[in-house]
VOTIKE-379529 format. One record per residue: residue in three letters; x, y, z of N, C-alpha, C in turn. Coordinates in pm, whole numbers, plus 50000, padded with zeros to 5 digits. Atoms other than C-alpha are relative to their C-alpha. Layout:
REM VOTIKE-379529
ALAXYZXYZXYZ;...
REM end
This chain:
REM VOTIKE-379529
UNK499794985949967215771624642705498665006950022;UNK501634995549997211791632242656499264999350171;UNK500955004249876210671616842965501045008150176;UNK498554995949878214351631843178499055016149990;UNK500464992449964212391664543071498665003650086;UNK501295006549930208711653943144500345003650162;UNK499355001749839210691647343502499845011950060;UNK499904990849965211421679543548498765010950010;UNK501294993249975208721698043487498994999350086;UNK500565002849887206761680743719500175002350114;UNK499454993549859209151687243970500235019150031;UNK499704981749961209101726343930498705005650037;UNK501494995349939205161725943900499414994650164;UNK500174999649897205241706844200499865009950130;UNK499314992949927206961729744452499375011449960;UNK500144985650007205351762244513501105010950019;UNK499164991950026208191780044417499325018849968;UNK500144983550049208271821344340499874992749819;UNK499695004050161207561820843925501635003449952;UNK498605002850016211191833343898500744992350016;UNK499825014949894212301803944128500234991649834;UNK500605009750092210871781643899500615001349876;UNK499474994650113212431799843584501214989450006;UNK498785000549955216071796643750500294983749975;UNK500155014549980215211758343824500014995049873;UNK500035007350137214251745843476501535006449915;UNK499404995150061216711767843314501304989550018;UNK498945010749945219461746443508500734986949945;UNK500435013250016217891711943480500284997549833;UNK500385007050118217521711443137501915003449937;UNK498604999050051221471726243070500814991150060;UNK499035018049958222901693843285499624991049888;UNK500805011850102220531672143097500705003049852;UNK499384993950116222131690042784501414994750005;UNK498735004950005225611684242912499984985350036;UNK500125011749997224931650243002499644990249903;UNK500285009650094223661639142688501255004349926;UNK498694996650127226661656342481501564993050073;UNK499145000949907229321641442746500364985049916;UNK499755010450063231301609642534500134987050108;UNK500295006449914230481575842626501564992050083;UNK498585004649962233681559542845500004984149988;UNK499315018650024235571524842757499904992450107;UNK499855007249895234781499242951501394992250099;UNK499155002449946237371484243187500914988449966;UNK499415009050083240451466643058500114987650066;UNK500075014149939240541428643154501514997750057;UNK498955003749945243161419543417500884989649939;UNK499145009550090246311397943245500064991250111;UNK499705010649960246521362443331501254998550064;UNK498825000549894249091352843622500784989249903;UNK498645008150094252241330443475499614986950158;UNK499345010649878252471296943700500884991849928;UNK499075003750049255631284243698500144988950141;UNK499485012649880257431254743935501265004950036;UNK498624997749939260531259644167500494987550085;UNK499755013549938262731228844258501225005850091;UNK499374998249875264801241844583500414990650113;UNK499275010249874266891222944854498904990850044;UNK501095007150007264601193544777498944998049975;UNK501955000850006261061206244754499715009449851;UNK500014995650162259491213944431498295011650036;UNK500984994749941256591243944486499585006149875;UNK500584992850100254011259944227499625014150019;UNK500014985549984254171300044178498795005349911;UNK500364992250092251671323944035500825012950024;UNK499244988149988253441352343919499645007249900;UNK500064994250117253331381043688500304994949898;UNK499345004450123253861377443343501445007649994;UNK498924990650032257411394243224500944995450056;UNK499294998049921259351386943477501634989049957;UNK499025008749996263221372643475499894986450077;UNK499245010749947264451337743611499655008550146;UNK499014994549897265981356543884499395008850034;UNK500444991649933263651383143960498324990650059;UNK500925010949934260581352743998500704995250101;UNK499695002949869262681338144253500235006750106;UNK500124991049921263081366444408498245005750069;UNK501735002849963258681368944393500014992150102;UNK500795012149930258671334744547500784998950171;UNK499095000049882260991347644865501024989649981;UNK498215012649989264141321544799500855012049976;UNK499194990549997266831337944847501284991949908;UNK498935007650126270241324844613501325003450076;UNK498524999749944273741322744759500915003949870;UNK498944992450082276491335244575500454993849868;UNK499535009550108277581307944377498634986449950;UNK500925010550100274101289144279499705002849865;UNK500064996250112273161282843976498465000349946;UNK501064999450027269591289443811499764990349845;UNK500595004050141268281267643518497915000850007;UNK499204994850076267071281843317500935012350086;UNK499254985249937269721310443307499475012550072;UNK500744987949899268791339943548499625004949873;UNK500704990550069267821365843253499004989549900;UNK501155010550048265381336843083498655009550043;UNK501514996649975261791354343086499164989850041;UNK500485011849977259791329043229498415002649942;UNK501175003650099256641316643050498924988150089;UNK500875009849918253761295743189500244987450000;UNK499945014149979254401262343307501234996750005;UNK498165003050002258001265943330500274994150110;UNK499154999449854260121249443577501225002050042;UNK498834996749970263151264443756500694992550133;UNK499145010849973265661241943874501355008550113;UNK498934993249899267721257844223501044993350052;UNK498815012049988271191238644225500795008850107;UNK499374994549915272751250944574501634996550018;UNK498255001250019276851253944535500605004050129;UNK498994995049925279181257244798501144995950016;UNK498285005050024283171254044846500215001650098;UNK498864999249911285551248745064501605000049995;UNK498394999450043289361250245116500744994350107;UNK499025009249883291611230045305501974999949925;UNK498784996550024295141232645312501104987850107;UNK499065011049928297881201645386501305003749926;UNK498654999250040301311198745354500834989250026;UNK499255012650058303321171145151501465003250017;UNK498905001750018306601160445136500864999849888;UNK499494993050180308851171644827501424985950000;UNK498485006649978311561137244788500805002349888;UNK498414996250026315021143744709500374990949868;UNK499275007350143316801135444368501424992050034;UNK498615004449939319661115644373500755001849839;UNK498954998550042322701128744161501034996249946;UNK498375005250038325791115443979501065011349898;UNK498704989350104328991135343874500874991350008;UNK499055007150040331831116843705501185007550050;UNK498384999749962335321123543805501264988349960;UNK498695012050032338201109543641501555001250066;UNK498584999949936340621115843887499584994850110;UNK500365010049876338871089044129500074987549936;UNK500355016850051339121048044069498745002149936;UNK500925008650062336821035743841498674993450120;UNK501055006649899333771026844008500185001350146;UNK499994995249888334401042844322498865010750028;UNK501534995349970330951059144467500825009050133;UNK499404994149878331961089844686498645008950056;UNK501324988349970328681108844885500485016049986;UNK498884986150030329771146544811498525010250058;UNK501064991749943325761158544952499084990250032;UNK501135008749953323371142645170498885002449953;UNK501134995950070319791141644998499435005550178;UNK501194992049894317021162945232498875002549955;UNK501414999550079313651158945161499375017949969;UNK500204983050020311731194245108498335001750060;UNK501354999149936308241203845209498835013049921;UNK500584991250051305351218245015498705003050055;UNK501414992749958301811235545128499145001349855;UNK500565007450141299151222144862498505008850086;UNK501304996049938295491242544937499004993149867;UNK501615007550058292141222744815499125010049964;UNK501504994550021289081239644639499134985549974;UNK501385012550050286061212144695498625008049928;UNK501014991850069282901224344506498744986150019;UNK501105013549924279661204344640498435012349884;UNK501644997050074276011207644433499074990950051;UNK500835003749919273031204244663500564987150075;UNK499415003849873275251190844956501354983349913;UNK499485006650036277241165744716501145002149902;UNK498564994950077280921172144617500044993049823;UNK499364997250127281531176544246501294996149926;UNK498534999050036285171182444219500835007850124;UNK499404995149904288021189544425501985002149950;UNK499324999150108291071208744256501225003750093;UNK498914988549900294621225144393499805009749946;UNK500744981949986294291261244410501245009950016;UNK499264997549921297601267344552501184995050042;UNK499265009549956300941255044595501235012350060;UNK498604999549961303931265344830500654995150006;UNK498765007149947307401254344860500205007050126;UNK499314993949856308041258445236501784998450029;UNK498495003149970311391240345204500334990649842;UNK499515006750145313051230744852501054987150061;UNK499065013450004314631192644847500895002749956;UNK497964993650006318571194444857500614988349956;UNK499875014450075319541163744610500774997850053;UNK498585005949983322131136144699500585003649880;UNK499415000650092324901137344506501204992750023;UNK499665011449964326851110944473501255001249843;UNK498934997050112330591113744292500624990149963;UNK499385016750025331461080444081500915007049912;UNK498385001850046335501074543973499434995649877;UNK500245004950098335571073143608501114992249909;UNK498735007950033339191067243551501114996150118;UNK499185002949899341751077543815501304998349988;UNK498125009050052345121067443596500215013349978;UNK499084988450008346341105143567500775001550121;UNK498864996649852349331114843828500035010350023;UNK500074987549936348421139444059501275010050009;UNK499394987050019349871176644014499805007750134;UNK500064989649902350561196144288499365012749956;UNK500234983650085348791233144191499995011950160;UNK500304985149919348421268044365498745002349993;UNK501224985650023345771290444419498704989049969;UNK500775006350015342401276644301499754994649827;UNK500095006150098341721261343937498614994649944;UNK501855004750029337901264543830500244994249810;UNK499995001950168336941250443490498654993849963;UNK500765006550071333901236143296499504986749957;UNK500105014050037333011195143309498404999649954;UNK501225009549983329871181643163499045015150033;UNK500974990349981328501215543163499345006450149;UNK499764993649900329111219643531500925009250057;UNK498514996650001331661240943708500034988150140;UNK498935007049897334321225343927501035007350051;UNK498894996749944337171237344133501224983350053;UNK499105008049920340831218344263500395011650058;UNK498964992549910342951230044506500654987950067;UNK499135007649879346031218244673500654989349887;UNK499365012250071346801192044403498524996949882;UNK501105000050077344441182044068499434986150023;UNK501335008649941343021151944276498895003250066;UNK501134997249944341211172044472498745011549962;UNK501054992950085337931182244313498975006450074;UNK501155002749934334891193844384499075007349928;UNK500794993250095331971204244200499175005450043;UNK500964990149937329991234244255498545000749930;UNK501495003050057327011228044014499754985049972;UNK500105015850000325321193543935498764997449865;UNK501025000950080322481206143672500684996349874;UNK498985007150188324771201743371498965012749948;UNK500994989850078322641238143249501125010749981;UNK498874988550026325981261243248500015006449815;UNK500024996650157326001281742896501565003049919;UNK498504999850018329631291942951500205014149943;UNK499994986050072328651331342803501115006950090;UNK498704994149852330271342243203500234987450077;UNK499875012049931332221320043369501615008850061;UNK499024991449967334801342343588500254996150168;UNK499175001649851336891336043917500435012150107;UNK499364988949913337191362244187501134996449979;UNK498905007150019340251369544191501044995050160;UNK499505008749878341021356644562499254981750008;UNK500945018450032339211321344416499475000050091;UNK501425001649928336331324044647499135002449955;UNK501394999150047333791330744475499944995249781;UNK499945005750146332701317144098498825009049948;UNK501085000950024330371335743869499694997649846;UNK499875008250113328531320643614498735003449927;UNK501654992450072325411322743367499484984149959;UNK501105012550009322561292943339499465000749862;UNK501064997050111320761287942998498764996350124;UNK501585001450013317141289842987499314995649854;UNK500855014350115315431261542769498545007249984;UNK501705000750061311791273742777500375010949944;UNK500064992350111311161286442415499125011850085;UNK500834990549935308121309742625501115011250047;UNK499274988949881310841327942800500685016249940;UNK499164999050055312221358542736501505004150057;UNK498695009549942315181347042906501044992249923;UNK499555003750029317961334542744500964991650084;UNK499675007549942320141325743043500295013350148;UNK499884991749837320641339643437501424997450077;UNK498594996349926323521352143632499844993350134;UNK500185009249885324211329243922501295001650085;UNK498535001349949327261330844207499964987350101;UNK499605013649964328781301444427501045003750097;UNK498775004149898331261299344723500484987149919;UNK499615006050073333951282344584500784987650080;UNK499885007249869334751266644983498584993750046;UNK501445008749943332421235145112499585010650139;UNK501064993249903329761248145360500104994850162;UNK500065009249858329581216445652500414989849912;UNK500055013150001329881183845688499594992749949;UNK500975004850057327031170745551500005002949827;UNK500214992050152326951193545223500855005849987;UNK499144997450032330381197445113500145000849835;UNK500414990350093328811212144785499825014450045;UNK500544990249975328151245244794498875006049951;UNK501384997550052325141260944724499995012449939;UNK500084989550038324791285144454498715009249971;UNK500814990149969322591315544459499555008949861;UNK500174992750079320821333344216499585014250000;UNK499374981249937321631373344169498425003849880;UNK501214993650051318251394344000500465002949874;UNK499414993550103320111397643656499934985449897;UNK500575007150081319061381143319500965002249866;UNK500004995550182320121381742935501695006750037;UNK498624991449995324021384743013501254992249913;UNK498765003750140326651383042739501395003350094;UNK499224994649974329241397142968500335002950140;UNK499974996049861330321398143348501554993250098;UNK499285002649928333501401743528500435004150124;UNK499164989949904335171407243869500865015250011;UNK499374993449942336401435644012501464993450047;UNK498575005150020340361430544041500525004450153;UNK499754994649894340381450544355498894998850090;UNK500934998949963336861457144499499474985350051;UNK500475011249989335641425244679498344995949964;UNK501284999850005332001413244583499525009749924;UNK500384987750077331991437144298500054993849851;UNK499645000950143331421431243932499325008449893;UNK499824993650099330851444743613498904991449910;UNK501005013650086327681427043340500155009149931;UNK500574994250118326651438142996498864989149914;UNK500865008650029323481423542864499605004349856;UNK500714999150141321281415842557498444997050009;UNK501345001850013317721412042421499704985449935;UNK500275014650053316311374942338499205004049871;UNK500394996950121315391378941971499434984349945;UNK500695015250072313611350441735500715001049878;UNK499925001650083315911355341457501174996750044;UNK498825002849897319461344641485501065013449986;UNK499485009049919321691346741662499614998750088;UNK500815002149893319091346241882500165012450094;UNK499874990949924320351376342049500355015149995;UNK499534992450081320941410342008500295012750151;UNK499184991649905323521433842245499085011950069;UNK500304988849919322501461242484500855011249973;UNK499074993349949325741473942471499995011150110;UNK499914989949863325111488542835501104994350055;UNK499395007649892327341481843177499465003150078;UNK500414996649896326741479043492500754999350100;UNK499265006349937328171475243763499284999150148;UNK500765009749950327211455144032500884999350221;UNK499575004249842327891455744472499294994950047;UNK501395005649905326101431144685500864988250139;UNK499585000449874326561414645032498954987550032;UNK500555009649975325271386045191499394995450143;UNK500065000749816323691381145553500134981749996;UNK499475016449987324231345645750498484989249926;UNK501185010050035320511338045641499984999449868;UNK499785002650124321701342145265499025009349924;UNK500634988450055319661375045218500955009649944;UNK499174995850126321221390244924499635017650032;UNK500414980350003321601434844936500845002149929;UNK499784992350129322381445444601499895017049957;UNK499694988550016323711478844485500075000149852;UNK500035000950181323151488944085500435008749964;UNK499434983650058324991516143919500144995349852;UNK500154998750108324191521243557501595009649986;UNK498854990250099327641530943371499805005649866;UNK500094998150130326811527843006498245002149988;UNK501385004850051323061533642864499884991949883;UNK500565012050102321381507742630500925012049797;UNK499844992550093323201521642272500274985749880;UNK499665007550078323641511741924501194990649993;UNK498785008350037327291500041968501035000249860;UNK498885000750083328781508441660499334995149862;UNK500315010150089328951491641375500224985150019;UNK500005009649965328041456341408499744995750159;UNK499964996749867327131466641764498664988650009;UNK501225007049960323881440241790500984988550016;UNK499305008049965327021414541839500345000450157;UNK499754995149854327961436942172501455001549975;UNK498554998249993331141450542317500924994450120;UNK499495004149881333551435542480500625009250101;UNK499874991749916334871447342804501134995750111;UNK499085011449939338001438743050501035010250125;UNK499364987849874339121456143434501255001649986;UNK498524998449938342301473343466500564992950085;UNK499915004049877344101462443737499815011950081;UNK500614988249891343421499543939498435000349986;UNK501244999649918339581485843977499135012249951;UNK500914987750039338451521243801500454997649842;UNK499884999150177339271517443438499614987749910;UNK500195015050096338131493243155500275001249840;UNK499515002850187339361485442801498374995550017;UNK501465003450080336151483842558500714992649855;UNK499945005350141336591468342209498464997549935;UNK501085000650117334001468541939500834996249864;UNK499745007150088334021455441569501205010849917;UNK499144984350100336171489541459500955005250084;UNK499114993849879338021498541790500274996750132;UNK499975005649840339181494342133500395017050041;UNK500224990549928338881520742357500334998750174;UNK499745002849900339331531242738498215007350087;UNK501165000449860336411533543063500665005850081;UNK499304999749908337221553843314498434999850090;UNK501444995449912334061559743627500544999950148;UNK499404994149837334341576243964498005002150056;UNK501475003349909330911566444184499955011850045;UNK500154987449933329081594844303499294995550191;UNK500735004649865327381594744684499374983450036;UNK500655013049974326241559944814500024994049881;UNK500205013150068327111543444483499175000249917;UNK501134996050098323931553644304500755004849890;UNK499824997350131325331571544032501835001549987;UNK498524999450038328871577143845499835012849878;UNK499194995450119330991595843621500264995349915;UNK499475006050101331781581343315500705007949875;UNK498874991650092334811587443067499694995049844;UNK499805011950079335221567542734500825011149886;UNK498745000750070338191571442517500544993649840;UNK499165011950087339361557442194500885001249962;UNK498574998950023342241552642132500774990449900;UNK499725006650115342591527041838498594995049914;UNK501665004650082340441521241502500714991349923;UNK500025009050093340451495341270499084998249881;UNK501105004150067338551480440967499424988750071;UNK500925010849952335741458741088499954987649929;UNK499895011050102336331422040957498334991649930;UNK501555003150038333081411940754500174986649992;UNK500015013950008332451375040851498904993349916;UNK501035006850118329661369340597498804988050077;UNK501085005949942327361356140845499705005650113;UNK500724994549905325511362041178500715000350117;UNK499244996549852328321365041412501175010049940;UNK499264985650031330761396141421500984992850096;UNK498565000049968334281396341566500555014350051;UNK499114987749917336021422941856501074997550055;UNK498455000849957339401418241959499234996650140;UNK500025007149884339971399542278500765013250117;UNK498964993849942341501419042545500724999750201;UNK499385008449894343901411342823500595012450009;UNK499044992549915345711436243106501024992350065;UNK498135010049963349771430743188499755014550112;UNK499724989349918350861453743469501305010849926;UNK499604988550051352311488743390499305004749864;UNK500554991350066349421496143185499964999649866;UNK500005008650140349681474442890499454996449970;UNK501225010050006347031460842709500344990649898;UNK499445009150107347581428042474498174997049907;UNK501665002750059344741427142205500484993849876;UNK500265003850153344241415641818499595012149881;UNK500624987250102344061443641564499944990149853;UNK500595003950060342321434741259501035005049841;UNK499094994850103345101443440948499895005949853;UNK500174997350096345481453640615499384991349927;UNK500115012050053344551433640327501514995549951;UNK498255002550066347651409140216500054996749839;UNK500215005050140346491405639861498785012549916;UNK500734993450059343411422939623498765002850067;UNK500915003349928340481413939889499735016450054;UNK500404988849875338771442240059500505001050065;UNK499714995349926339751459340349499364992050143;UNK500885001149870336641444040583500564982249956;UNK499915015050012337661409040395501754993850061;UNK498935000849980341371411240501500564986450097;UNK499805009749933342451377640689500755002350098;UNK499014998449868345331390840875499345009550163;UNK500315000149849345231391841250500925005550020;UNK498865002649965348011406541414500255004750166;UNK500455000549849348511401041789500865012850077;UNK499044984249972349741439041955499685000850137;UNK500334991649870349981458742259499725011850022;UNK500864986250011348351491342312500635005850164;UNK499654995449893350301512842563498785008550041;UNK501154995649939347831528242814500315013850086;UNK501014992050075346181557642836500365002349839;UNK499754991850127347961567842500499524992949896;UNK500135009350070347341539042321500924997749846;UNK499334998250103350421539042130500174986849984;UNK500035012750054350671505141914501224993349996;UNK499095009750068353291478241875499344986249970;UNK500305017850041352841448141678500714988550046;UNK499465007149906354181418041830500234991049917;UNK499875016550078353301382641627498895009249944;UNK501044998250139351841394441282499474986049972;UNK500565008350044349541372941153499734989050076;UNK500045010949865348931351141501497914997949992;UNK501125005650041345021349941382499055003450091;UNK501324992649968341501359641518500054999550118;UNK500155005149860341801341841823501094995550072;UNK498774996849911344921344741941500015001150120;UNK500074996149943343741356742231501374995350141;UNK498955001849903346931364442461499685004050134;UNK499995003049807347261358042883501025005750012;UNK498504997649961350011377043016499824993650157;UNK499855004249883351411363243352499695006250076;UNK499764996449910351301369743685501345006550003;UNK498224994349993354341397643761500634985850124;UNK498365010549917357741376143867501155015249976;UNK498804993549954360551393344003500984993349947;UNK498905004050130363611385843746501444999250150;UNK498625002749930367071377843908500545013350051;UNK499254989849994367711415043880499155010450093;UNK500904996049874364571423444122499245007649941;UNK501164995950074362661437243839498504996649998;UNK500815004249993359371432043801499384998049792;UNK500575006350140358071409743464499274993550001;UNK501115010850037355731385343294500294997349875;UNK499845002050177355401368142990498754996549956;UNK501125001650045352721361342757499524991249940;UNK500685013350065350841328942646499345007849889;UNK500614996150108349511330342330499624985749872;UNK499865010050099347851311442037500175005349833;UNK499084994950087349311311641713499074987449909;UNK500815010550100346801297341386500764996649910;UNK499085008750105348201271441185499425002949847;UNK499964991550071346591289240935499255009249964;UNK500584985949957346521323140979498685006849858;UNK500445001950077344941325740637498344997750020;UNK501945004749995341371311240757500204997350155;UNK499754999749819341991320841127498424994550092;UNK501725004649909338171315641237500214989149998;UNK500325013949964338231281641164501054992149979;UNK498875010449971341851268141182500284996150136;UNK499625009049834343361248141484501625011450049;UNK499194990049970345671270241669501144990350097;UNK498985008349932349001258041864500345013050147;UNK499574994049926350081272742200501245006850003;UNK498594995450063353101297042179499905007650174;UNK499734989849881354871317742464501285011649969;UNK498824982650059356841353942431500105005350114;UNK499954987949897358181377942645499155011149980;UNK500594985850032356411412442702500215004949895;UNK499934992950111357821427642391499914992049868;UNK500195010650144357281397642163501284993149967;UNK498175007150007361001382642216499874984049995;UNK499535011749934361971350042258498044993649962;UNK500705007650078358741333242081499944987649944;UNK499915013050032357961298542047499034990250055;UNK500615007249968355901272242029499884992950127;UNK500245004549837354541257042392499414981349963;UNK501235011649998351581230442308499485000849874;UNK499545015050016350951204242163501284997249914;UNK498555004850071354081187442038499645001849838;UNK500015001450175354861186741648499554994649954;UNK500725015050010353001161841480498514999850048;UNK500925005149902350311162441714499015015149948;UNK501354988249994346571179541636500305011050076;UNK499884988649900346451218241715498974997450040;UNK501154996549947343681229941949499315009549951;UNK501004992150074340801244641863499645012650012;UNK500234982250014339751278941775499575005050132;UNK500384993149889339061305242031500254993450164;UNK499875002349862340541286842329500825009850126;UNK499404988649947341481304642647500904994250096;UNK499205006249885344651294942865499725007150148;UNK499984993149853344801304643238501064994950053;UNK498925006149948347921309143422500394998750146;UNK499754998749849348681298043799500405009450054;UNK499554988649939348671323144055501895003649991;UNK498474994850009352721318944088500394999949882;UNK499474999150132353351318343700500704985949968;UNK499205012150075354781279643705499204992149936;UNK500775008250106351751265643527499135004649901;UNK500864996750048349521268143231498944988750014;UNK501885014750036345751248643196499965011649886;UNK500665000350118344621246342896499454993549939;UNK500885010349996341881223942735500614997649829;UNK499095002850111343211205142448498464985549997;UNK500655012350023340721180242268499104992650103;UNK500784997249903338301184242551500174993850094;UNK499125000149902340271177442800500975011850066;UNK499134986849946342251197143080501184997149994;UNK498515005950008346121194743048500855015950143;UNK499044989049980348981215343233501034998849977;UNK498654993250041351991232243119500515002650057;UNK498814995049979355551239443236500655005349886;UNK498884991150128356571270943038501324999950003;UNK497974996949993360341266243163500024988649896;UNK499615016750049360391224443045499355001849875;UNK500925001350102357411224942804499124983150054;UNK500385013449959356741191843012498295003349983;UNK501714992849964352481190543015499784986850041;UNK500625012049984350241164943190498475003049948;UNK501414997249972346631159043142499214992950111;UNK501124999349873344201159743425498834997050000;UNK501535011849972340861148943303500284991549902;UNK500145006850079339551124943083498244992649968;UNK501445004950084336041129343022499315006849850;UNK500374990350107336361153642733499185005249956;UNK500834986450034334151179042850500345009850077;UNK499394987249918336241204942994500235010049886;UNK499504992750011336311237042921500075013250074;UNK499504986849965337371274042993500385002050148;UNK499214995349854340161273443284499975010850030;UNK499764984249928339991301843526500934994550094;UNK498925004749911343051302143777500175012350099;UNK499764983149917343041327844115500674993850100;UNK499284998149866344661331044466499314986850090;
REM end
């Protein structure tokens, strides 16, 4: 600082300055020199950070990077210009910080998709028939292969396929099994019949007509559950309900219909169709209305009985074009309700013959339905009525009990009322059954056959015109051998007039095993025959003679339906 002044001075005596001059000048000099020595000294400059070199192995070539330090996987390759396709993969993983001397590994992926189409072959079929020879092989459907659309994902790493998976499968055309109808017995003597004659084999349905040689079976899965199993009543049409096996589901079983007339030549099966409706305890024809019915469904539960009622209805119009495009009409009658007491069993339900009214029954009552459709079918009116109560019979386990119920013409209904007790027992424990008729709308009662048991369930005829040009019917009925423990005794076939007259045993002879609980007769359109399944087998009845034959003999028939 001594010699910075020295400096100066020299330089002011130099310069013939004015002496003020000269003042001004030093005065200056020496206050920089002042701020220059008091001015703090500055940090030298921080040392640039070492570059990262790393390696990159890309579509063959392997190249050495300097790069910042810090940086991702995935944002270094992005430094080194490579660009990455959609589906490569980086090792290490893209967010990896990369570190000196690393090397990153560029595995180039790409896919493709290809799409062929296989051939789906045909099952081949057997349904028994014991009203053909023995070992007689009849074709009843030509097999037809089917056709499916299968699409490929290949997956290639740096130009060399990997794996190659399906991705994709269509059915363009479902395979149409043979089916192929082998004679199992053949020794029964053909019956002339009426009208049509559906029934239950082997867990298929079947129809005759014309005579009970001629069969023909409308399903072939053997999957029928038997919950609905109902006959238009011009026998053209069948509808029915499928179980459903997968535990996953919650599906219990599906509503399915059927032409009950072969199709062609070739496929003199018919092909049945499945309707958008699930979980059904309950579904019958319309008595009038063609292509019209009636369901009531439930919920698939995990405890038992596995199921538990809706107690809704519905009712149901739909139509068919020639390409087998289904147009369905839905009209909500009932909403989802408790049902009563014992209502998670459901209620039963059963058409007038005027097509607008329905008997209900529950575990305490039977009641009447009336509904009048509003505009296009969308919505309705609904009535409901009761018109008889009962005590509810307590079965001491997981199934409940509602009277059966059957329409006679002029407005009669034939049901099961649930009785007193005949001894000290409760009221809900009471055993007696007693089989009545419920005049309609009023629902005034007569008892008919006391003590005829749970399942009685009575058929009245088709009306016959009497000698005197009246119009009558009479009523099938079963009658428990002992009424006493009606659920699970064997019941005998009986027949009565309308008012309960003239009563008497039908089926099976004296001596001879009754049939089993809850069976249901069906009676030929003209009133000269009954079917009825006896020891799982089909038989028919002449109510004049009492004569009966039986008709199968693979003893798995059940629940005759009989229409026009």
């Amino acid at each position: 600082m001594a010699s910075s002044l020295r400096w100066i001075r020299r330089s002011i005596a130099t310069f013939a300055w004015p002496a003020g001059v000269r003042r001004l000048v030093a005065c200056l000099g020496f206050a920089a020199l002042f701020a220059s020595a008091c001015r703090p000294l500055s940090a030298p400059p921080a040392a640039t950070a070492a570059a990262v070199t790393i390696s990159i192995q890309v579509d063959g070539d392997v190249a050495a990077y300097a790069l910042p330090p810090g940086l991702t996987v995935r944002e270094a390759v992005a430094h080194a210009g490579i660009t990455l396709g959609e589906l490569d993969r980086l090792t290490p993983p893209a967010f990896t910080i990369i570190a000196d001397g690393a090397a990153v590994v560029i595995t180039r992926i790409t896919e493709t998709f290809e799409t062929e189409q296989v051939v789906l072959p045909y099952s081949s079929e057997i349904v028994h028939n014991s009203s053909q020879p023995g070992g007689e092989r009849r074709l009843l459907q030509v097999g037809q292969t089917g056709l499916e659309e299968l699409t490929y994902r290949t997956v290639f790493e740096d130009g060399i396929q990997v794996s190659r998976s399906i991705v994709r499968r269509v059915i363009v055309t479902n395979p149409v099994p043979e089916i192929i109808m082998v004679g199992t017995q053949g020794s029964f003597t053909l019956v002339p019949i009426s009208g049509t004659l559906a029934y239950i084999s082997g867990r298929n349905a079947w129809v005759m007509r014309e005579n009970t040689g001629q069969r023909l079976p409308l399903t072939t899965a053997g999957d029928l559950d038997g919950r609905v199993f109902d006959l238009s009543p011009d026998g053209q049409w069948l509808l029915f309900t499928r179980e459903v096996t997968q535990a996953s589901s919650q599906n219990f079983n599906t509503l399915w219909a059927v032409s009950t007339l072969p199709i062609t030549a070739t496929r003199t099966t018919p092909l049945p169709f499945s309707l958008p409706i699930s979980n059904v305890l309950y579904a019958e024809w319309s008595p009038l209305q063609p292509r019209t019915f009636v369901y009531s469904t439930a919920e698939r539960i995990p405890r038992a009985p596995g199921r538990q009622a809706n107690n809704d209805l519905w009712l149901v119009q739909w139509s068919q074009s020639a390409s087998r495009r289904l147009t369905i009409t839905t009209t909500q009658l009932l909403d989802t309700s408790a049902g009563g007491l014992y209502g998670w069993w459901g209620t039963g339900f059963a058409f007038a013959p005027d097509g607008r009214t329905l008997a209900y029954a529950r575990a305490d009552s039977v009641g009447l339905l009336t509904y009048q459709l509003g505009r296009r079918s969308i919505t309705a009116t609904v009535t409901m009525t009761e018109v008889a109560q009962f005590t509810p019979y307590n079965t001491h386990g997981d199934w409940a009990w509602y009277p059966p119920l059957r329409w006679a013409p002029g407005g009669i209904l034939y049901t099961i009322a649930h009785g007193p007790p005949i001894g000290l027992e409760a009221p809900e424990d009471s055993p007696a059954f007693d089989l009545a008729a419920l005049t309609m709308p009023g629902g005034l009662q007569f008892k008919l056959i006391p003590r005829a048991g749970m399942f009685a369930n009575p058929m009245p005829s088709p009306p016959i015109i009497t000698a005197r040009g009246e119009t009558s019917y009479r009523v099938a009925f079963l009658q428990a051998t002992d009424p006493n423990n009606s659920p699970f005794s064997t019941y005998r076939l009986g027949l009565m007039d309308r008012d309960g007259s003239n009563a008497h045993h039908l089926f099976p002879p004296e001596g001879q095993a009754g049939l089993s609980a809850n069976e249901v007769v069906a009676w030929s359109p003209d009133g000269q025959l009954i079917a009825v399944v006896y020891q799982g087998n089909l038989w028919l009845l002449d109510p004049d003679t009492g004569l009966n034959q039986q008709i199968t003999g693979d003893g798995l028939s059940a629940q005759p339906r009989w229409a026009r």
